[in-house]
PQR file of N, CA, C, O and H, with PARSE charges and radii, in Angstrom:
ATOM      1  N   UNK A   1      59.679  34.961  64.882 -0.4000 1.5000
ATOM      2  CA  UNK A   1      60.049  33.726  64.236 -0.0000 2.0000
ATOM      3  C   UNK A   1      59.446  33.721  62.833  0.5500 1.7000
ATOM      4  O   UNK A   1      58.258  33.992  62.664 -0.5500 1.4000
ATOM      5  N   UNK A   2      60.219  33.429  61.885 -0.4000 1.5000
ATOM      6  CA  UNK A   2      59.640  33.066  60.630 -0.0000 2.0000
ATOM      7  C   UNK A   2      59.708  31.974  59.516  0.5500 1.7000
ATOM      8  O   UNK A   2      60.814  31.933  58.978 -0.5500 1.4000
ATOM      9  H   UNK A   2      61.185  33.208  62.022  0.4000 1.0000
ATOM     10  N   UNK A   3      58.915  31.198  59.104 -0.4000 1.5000
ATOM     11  CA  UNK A   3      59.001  30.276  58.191 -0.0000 2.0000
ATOM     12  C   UNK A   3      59.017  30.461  56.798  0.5500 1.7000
ATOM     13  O   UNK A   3      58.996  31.562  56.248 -0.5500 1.4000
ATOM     14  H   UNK A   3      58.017  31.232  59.541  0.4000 1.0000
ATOM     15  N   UNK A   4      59.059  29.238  56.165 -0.4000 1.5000
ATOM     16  CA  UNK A   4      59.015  29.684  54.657 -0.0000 2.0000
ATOM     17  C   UNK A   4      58.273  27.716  54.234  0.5500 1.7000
ATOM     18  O   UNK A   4      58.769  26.651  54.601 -0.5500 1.4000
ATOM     19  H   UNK A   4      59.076  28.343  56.611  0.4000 1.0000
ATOM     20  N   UNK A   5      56.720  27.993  53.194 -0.4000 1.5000
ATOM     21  CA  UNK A   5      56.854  27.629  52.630 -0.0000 2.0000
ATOM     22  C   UNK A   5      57.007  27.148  51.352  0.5500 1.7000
ATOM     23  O   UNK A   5      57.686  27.986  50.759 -0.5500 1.4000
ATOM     24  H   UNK A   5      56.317  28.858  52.897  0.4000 1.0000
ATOM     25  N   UNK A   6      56.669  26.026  50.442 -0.4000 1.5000
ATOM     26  CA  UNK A   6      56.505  25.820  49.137 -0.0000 2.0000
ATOM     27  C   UNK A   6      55.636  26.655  48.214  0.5500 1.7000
ATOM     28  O   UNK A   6      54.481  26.665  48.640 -0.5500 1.4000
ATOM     29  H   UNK A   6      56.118  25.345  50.924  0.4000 1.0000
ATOM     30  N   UNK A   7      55.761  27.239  47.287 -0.4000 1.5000
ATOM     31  CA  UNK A   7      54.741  28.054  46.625 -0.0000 2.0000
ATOM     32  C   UNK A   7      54.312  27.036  45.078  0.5500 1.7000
ATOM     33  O   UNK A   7      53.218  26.640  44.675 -0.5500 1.4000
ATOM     34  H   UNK A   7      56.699  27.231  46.941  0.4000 1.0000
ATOM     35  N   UNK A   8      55.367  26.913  44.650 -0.4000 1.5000
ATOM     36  CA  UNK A   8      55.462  26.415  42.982 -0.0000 2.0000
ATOM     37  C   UNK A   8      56.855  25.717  43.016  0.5500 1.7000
ATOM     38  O   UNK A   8      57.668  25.582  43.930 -0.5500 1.4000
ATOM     39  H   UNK A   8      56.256  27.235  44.977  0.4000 1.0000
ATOM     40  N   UNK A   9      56.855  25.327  41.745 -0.4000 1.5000
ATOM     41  CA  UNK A   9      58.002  24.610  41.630 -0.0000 2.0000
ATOM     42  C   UNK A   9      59.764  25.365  41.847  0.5500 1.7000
ATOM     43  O   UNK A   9      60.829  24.907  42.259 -0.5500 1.4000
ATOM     44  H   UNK A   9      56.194  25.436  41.003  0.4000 1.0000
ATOM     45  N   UNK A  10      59.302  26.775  41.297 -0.4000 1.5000
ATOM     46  CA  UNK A  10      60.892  27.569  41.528 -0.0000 2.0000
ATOM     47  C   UNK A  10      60.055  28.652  43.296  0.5500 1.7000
ATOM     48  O   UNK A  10      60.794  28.633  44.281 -0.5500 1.4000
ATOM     49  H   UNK A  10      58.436  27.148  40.963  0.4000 1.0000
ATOM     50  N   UNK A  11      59.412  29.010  43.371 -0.4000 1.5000
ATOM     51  CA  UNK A  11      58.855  29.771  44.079 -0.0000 2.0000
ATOM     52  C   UNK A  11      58.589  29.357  45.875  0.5500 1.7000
ATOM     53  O   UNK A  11      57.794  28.483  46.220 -0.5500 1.4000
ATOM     54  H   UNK A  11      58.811  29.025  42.571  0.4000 1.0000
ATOM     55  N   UNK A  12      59.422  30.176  46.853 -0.4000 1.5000
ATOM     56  CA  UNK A  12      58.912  29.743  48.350 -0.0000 2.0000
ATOM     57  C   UNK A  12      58.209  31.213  48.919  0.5500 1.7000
ATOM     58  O   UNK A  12      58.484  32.343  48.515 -0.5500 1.4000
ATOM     59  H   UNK A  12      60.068  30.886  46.572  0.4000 1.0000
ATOM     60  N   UNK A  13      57.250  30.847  49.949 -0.4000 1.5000
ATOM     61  CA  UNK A  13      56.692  32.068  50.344 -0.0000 2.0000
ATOM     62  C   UNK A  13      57.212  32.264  52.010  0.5500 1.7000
ATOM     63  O   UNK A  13      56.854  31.416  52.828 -0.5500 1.4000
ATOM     64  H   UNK A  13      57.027  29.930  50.277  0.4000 1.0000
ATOM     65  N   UNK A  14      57.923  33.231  52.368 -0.4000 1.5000
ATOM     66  CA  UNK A  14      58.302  33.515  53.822 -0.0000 2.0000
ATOM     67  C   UNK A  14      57.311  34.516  54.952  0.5500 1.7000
ATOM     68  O   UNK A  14      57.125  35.721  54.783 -0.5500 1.4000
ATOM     69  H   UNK A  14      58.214  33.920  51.704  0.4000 1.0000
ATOM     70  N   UNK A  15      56.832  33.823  55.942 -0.4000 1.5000
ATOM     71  CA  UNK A  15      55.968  34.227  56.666 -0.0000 2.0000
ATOM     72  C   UNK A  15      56.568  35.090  58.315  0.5500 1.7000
ATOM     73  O   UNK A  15      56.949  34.249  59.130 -0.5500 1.4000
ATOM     74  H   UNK A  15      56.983  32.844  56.080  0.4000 1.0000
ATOM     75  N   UNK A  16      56.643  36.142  58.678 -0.4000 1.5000
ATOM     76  CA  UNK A  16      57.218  36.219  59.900 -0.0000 2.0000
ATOM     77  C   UNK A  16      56.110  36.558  60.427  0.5500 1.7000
ATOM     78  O   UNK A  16      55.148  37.102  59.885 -0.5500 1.4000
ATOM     79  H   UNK A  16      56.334  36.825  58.016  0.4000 1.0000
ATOM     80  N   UNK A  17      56.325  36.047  62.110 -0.4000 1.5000
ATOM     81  CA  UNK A  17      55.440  36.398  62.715 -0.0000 2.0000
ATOM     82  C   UNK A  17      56.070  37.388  64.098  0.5500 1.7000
ATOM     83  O   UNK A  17      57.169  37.426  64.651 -0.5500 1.4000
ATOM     84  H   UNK A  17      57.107  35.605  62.551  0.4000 1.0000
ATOM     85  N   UNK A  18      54.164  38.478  64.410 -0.4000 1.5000
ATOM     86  CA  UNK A  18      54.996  39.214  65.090 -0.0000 2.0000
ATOM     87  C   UNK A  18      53.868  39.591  66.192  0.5500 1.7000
ATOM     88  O   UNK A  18      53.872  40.670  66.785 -0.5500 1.4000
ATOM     89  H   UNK A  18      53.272  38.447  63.960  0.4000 1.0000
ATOM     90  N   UNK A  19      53.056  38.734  66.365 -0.4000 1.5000
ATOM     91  CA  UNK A  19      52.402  38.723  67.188 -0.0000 2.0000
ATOM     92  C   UNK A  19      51.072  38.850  67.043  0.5500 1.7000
ATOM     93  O   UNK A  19      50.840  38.395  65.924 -0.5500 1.4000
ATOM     94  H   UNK A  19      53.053  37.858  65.884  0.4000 1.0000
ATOM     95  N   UNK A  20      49.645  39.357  67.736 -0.4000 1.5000
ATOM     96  CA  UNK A  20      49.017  40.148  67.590 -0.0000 2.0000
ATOM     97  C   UNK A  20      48.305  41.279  67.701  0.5500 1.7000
ATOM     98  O   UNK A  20      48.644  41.913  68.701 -0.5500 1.4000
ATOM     99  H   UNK A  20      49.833  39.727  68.646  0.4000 1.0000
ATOM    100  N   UNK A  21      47.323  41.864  66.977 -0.4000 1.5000
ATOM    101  CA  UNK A  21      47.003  43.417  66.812 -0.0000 2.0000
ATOM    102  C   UNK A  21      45.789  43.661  68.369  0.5500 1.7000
ATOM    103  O   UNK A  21      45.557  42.837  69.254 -0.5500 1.4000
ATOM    104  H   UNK A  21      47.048  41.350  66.165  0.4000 1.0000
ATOM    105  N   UNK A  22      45.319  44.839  68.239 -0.4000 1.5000
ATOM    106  CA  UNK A  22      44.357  45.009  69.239 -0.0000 2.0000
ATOM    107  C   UNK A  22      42.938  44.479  69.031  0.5500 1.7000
ATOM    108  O   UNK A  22      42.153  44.704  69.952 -0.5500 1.4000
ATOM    109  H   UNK A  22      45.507  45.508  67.520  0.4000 1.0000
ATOM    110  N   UNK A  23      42.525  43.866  68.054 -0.4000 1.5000
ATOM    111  CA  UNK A  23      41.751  43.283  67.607 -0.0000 2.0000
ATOM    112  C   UNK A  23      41.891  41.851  67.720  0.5500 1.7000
ATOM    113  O   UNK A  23      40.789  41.321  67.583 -0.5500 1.4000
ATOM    114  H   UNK A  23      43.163  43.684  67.306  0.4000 1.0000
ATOM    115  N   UNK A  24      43.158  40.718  67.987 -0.4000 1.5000
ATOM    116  CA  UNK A  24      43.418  39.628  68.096 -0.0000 2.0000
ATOM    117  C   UNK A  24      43.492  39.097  67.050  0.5500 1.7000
ATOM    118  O   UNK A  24      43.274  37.890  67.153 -0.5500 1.4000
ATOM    119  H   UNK A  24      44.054  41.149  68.098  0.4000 1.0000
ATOM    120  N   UNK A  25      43.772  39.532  65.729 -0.4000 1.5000
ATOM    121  CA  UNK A  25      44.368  39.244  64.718 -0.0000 2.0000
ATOM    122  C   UNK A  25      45.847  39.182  64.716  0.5500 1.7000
ATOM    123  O   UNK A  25      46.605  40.038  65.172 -0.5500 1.4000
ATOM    124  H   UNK A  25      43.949  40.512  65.646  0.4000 1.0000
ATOM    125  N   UNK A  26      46.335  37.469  63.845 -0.4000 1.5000
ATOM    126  CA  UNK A  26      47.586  37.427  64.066 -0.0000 2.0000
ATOM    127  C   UNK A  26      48.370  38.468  62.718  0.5500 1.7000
ATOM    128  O   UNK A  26      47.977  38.363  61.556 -0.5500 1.4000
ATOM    129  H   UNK A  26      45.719  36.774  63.474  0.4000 1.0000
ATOM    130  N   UNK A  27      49.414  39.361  63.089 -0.4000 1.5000
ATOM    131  CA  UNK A  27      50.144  40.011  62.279 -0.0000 2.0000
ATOM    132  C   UNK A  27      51.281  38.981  61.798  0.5500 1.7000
ATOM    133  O   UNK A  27      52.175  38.409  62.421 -0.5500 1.4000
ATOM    134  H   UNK A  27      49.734  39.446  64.033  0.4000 1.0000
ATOM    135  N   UNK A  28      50.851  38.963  60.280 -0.4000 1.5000
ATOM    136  CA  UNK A  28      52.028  37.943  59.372 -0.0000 2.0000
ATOM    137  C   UNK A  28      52.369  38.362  58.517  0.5500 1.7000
ATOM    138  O   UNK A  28      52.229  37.521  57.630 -0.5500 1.4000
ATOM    139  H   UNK A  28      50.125  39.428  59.774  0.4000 1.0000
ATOM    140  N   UNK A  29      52.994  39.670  57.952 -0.4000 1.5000
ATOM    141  CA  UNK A  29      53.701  39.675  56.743 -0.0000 2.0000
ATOM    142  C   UNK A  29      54.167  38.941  56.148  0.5500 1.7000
ATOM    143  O   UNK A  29      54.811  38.169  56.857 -0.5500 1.4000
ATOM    144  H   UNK A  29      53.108  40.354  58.673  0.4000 1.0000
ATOM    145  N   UNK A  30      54.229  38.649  54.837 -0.4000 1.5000
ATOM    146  CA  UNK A  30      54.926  37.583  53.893 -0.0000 2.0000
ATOM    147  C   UNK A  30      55.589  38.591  52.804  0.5500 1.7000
ATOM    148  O   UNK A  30      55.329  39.787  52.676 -0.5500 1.4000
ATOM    149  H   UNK A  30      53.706  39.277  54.260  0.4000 1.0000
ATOM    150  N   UNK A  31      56.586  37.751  51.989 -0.4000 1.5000
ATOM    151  CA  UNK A  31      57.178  38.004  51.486 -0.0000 2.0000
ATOM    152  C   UNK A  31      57.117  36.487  50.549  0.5500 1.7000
ATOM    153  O   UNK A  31      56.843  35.445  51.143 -0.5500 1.4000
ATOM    154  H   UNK A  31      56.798  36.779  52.093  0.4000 1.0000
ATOM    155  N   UNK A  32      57.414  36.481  48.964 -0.4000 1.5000
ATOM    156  CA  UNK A  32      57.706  35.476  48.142 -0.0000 2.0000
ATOM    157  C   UNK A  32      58.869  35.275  47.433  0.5500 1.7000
ATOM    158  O   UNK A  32      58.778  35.602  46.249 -0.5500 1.4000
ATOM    159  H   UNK A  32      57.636  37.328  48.481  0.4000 1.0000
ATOM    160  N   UNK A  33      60.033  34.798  47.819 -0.4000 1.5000
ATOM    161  CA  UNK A  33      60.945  34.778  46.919 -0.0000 2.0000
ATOM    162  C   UNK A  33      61.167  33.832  45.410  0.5500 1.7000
ATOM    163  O   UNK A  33      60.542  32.824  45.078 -0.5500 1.4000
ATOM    164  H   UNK A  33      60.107  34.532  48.781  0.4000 1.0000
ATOM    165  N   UNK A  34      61.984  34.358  44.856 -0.4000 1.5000
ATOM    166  CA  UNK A  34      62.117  33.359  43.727 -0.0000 2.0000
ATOM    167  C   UNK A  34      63.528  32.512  43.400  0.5500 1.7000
ATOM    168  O   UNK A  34      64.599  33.117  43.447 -0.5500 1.4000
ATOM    169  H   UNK A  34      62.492  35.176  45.125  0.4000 1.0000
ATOM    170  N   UNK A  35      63.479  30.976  43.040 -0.4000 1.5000
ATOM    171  CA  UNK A  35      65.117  30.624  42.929 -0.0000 2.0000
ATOM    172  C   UNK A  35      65.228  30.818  41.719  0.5500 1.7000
ATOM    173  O   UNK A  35      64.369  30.980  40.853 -0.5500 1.4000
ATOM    174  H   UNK A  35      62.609  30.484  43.001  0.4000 1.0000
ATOM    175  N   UNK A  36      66.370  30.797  41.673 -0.4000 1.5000
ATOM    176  CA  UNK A  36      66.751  31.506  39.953 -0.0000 2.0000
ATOM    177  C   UNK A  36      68.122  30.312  39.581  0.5500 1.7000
ATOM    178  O   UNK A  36      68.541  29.958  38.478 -0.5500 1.4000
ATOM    179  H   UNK A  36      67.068  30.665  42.377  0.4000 1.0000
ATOM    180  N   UNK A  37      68.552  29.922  40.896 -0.4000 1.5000
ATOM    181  CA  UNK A  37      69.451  28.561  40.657 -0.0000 2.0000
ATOM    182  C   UNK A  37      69.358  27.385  40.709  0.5500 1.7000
ATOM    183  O   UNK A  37      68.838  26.816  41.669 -0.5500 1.4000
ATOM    184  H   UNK A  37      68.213  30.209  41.791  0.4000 1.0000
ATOM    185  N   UNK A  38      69.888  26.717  39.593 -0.4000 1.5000
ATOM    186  CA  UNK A  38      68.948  25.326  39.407 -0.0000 2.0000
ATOM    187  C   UNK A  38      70.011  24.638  40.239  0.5500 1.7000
ATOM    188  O   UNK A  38      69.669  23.494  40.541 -0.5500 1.4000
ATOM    189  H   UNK A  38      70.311  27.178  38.813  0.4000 1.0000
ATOM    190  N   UNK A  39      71.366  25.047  40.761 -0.4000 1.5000
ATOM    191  CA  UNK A  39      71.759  24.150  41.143 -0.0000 2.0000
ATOM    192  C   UNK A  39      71.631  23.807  43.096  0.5500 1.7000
ATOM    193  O   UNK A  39      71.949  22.969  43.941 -0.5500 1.4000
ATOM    194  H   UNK A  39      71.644  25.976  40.515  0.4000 1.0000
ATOM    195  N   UNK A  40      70.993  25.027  42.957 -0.4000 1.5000
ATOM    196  CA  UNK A  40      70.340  25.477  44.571 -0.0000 2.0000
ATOM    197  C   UNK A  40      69.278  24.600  44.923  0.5500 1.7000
ATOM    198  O   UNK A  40      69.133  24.170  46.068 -0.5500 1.4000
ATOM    199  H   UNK A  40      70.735  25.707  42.271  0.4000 1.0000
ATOM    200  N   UNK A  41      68.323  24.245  43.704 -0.4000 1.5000
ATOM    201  CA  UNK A  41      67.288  23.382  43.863 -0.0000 2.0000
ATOM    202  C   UNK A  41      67.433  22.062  43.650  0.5500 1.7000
ATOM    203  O   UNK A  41      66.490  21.305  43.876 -0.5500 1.4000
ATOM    204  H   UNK A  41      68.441  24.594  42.774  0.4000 1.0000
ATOM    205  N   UNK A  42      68.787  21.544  43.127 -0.4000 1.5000
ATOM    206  CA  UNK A  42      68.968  19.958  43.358 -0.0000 2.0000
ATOM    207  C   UNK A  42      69.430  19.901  44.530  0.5500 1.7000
ATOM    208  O   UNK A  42      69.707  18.734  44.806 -0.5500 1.4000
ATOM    209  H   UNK A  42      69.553  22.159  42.944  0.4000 1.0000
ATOM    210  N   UNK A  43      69.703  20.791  45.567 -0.4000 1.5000
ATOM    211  CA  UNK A  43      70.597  19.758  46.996 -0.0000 2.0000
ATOM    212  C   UNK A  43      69.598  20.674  47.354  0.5500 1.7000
ATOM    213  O   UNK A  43      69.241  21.711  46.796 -0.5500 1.4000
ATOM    214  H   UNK A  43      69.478  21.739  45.343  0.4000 1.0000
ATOM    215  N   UNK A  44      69.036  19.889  48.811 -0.4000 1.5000
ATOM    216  CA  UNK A  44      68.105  19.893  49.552 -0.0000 2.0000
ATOM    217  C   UNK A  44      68.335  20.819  50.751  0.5500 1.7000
ATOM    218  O   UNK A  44      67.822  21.871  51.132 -0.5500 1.4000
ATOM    219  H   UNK A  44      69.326  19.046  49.264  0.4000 1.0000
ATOM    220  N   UNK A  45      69.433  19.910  51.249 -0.4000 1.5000
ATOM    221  CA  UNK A  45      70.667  20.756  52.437 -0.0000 2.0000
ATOM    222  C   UNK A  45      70.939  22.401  52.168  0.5500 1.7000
ATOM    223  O   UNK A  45      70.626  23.280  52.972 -0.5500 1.4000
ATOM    224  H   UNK A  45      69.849  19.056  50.939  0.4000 1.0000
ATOM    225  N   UNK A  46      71.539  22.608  50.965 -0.4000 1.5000
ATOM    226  CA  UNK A  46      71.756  23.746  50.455 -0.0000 2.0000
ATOM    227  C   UNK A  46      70.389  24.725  50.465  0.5500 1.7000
ATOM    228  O   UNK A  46      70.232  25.704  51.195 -0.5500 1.4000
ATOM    229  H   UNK A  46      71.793  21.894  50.312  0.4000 1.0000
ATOM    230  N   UNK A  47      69.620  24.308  49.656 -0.4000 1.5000
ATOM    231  CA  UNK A  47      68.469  25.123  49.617 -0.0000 2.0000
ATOM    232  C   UNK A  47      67.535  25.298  51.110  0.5500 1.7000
ATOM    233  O   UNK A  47      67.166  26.413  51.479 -0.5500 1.4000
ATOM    234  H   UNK A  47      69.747  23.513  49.063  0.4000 1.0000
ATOM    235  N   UNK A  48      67.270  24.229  51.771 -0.4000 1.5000
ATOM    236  CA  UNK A  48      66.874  24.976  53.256 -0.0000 2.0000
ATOM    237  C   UNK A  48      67.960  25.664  54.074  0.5500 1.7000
ATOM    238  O   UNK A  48      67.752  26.470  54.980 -0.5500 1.4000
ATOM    239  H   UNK A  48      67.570  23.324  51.471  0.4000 1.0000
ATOM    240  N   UNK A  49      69.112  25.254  53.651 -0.4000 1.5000
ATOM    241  CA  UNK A  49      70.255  26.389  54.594 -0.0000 2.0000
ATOM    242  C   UNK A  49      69.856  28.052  53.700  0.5500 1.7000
ATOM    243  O   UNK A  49      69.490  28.998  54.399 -0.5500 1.4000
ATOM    244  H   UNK A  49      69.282  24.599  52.915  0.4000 1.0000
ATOM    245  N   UNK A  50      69.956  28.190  52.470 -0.4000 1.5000
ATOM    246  CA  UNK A  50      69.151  29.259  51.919 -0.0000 2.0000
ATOM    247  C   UNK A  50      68.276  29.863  52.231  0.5500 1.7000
ATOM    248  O   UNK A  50      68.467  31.030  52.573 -0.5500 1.4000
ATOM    249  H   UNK A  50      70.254  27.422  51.903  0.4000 1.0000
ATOM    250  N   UNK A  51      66.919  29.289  52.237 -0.4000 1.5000
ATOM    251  CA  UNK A  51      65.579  29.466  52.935 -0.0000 2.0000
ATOM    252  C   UNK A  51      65.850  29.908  54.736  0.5500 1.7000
ATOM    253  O   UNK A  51      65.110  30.700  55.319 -0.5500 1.4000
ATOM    254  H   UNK A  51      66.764  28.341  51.959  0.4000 1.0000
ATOM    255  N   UNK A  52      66.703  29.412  55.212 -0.4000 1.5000
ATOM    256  CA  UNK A  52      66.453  29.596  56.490 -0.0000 2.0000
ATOM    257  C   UNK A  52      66.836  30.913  56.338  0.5500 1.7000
ATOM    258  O   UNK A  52      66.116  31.852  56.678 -0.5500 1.4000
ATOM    259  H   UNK A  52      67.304  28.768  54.739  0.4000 1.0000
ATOM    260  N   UNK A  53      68.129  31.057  55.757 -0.4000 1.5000
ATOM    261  CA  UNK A  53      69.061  32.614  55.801 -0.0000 2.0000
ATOM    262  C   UNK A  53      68.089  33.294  55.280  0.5500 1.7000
ATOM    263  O   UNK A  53      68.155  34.449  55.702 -0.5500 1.4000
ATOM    264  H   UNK A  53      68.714  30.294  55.480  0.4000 1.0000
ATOM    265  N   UNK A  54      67.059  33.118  54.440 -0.4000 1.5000
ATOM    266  CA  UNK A  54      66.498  34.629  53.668 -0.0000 2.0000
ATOM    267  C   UNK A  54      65.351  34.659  54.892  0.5500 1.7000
ATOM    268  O   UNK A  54      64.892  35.745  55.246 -0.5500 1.4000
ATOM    269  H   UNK A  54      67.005  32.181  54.097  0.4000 1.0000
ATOM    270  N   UNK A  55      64.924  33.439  55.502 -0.4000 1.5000
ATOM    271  CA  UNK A  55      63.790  33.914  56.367 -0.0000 2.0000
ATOM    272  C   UNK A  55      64.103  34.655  57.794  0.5500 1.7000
ATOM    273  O   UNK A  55      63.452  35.485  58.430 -0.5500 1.4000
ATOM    274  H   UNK A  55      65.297  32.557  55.214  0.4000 1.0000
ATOM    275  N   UNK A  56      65.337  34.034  58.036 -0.4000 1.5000
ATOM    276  CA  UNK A  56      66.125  35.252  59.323 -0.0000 2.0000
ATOM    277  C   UNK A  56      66.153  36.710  59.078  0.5500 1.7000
ATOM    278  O   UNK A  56      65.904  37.646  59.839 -0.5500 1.4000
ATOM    279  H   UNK A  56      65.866  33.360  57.519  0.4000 1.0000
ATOM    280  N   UNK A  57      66.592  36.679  57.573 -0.4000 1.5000
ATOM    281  CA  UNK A  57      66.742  37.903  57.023 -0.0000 2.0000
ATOM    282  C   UNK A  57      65.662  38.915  57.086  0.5500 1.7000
ATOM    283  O   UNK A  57      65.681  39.949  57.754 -0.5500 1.4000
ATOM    284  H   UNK A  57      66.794  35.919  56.955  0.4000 1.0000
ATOM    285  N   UNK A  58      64.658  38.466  56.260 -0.4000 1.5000
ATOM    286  CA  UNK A  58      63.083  39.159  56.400 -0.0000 2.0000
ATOM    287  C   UNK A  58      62.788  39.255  57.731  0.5500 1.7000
ATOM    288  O   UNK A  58      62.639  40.427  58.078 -0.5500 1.4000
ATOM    289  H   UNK A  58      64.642  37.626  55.717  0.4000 1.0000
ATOM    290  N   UNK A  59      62.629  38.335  58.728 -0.4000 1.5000
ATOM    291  CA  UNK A  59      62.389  38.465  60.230 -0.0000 2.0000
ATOM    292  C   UNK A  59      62.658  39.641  61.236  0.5500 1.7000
ATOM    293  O   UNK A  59      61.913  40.176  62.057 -0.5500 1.4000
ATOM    294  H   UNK A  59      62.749  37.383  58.447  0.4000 1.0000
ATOM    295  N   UNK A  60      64.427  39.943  60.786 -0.4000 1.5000
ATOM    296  CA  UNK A  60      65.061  41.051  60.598 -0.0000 2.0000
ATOM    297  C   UNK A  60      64.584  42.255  60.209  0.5500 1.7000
ATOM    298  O   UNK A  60      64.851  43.329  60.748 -0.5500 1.4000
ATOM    299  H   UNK A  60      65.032  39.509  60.119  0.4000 1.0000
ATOM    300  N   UNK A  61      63.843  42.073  59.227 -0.4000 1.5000
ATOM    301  CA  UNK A  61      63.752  43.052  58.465 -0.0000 2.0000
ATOM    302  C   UNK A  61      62.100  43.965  58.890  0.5500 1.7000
ATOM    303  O   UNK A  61      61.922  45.183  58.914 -0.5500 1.4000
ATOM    304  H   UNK A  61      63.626  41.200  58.789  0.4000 1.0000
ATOM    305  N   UNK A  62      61.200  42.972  59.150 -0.4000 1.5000
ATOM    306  CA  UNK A  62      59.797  43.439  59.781 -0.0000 2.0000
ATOM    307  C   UNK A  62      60.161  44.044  60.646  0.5500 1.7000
ATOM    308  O   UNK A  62      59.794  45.213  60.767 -0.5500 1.4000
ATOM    309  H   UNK A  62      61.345  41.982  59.130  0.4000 1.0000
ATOM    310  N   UNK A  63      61.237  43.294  61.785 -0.4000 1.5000
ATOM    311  CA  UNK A  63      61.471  43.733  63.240 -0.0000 2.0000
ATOM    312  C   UNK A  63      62.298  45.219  63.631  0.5500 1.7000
ATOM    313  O   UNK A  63      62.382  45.898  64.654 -0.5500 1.4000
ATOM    314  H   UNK A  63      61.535  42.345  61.687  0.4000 1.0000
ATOM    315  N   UNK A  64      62.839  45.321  62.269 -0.4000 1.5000
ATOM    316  CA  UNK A  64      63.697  46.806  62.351 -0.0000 2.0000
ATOM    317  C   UNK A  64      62.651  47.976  61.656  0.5500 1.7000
ATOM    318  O   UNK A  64      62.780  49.196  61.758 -0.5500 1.4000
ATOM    319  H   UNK A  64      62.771  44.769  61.438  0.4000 1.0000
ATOM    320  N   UNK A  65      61.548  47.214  60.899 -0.4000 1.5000
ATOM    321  CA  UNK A  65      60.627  48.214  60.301 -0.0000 2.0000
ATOM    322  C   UNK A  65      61.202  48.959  59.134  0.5500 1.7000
ATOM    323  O   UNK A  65      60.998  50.131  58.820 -0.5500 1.4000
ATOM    324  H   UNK A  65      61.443  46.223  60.816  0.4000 1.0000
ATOM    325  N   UNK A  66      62.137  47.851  58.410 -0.4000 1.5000
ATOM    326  CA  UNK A  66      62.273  48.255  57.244 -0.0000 2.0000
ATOM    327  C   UNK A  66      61.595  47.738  55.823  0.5500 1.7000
ATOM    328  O   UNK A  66      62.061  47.895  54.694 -0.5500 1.4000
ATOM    329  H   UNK A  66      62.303  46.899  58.666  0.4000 1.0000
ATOM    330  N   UNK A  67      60.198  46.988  56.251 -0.4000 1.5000
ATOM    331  CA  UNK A  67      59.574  45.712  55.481 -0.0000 2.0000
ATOM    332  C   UNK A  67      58.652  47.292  54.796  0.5500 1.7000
ATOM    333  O   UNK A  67      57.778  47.173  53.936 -0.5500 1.4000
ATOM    334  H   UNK A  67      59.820  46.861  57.168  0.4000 1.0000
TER
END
C-alpha cells in the first residue's frame, strides 16, 4: 500500500510500504514527485485522482523491483 503526502507548495512525497526487514525496521521507499500543472493544482478531485495513480504506480514499481 502506498500514500502520498504534501511536501511544498508544487511538491508531494509518495511512500510505499512493504513491510518489515529482519531487524523490525519498517521498509518505506519514497519517491518525490513534482506538479508542473497549474491547472492540476486548482481542482482538488483531479489532483488526488493523480496522486493516487502515481502512488499505485510506484507501489508497482517497488513490488516488481524496478525502484
Amino acid at each position: 500500500m502506498a500514500h502520498w503526502a504534501k511536501r511544498g507548495k508544487r511538491s508531494y512525497q509518495i511512500t510505499a510500504y512493504l513491510g518489515y526487514d529482519g531487524e523490525g525496521k519498517k521498509i518505506q521507499p519514497t519517491k518525490t514527485i513534482r506538479i508542473e500543472d497549474d491547472n492540476l493544482l486548482r481542482t482538488t478531485k483531479k489532483l488526488e485522482r493523480f496522486l493516487d495513480q502515481e502512488a499505485l504506480k510506484f507501489q508497482m514499481e517497488v513490488e516488481s523491483s524496478e525502484y
